[in-house]
C-alpha positions as CSV (number, residue, x, y, z in Angstrom):
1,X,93.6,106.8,102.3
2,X,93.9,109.4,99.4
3,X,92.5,108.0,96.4
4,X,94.9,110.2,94.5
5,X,98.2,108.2,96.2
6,X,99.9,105.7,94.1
7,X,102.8,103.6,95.6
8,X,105.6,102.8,93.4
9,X,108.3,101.5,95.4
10,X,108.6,99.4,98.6
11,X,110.8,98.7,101.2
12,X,111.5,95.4,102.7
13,X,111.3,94.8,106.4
14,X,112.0,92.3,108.5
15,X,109.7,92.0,111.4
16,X,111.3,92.3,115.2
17,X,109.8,91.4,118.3
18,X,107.0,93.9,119.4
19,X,106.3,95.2,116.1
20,X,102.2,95.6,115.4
21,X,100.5,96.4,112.0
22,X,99.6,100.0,114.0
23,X,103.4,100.8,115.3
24,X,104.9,100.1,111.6
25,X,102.0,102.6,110.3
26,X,103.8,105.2,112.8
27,X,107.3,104.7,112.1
28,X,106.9,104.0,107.9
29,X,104.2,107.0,107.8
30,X,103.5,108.8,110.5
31,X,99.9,108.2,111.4
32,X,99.0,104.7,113.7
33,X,95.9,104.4,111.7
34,X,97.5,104.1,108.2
35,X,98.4,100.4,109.0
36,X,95.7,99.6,106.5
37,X,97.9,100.1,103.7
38,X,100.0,97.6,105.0
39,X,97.6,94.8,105.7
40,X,96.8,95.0,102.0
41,X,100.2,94.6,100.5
42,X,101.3,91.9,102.8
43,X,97.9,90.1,102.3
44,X,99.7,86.7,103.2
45,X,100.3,88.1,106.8
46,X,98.2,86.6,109.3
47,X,96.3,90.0,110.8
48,X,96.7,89.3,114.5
49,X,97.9,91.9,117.4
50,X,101.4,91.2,116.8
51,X,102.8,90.5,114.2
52,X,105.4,87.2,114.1
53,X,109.2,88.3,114.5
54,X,111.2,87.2,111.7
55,X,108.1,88.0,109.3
56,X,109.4,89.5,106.0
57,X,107.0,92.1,104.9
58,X,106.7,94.7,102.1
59,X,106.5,98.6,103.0
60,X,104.9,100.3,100.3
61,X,106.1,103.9,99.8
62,X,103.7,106.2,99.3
63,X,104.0,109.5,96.8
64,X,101.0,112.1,96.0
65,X,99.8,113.1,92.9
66,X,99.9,117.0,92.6
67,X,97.9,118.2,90.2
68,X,100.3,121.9,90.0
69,X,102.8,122.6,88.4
70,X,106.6,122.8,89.7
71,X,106.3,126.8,89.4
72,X,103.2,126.7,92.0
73,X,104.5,124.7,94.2
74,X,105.0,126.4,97.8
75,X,102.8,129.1,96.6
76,X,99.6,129.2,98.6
77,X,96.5,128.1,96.9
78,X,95.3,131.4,95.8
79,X,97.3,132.1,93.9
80,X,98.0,128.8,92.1
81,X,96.3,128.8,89.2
């Protein structure tokens, strides 16, 4: 994980049947192996291969700090300042 990425909003969810801490990483962000982020904000979730249907959980959206401005952004990095 980016040290530089802040959440600041969540979604709830409402585990279904099937769902596993790595196949809500894929659909919430992409990426299987970000289910880490999840695990931590739903800390009262038992950590097992699947997880329990019914189970309400917490999505954390993620946003990244950008350290340019608006004007910069979409420019390549060369020519940022």
């Amino acid at each position: 994980m980016n040290l530089s990425t802040k959440y600041t909003k969540y979604i709830e969810y409402t585990a279904q049947q099937g769902d596993t801490w790595s196949s809500l990483a894929y659909r919430f962000y992409g990426n299987c192996f970000d289910y880490a982020r999840l695990i931590m904000c739903n800390a009262d979730v038992a950590i097992s291969l699947l997880i329990e249907e019914g189970t309400k959980l917490v999505i954390p959206v993620f946003e990244e700090d950008s350290e340019t401005s608006e004007d910069e952004e979409g420019l390549p990095l060369w020519k940022q300042a």
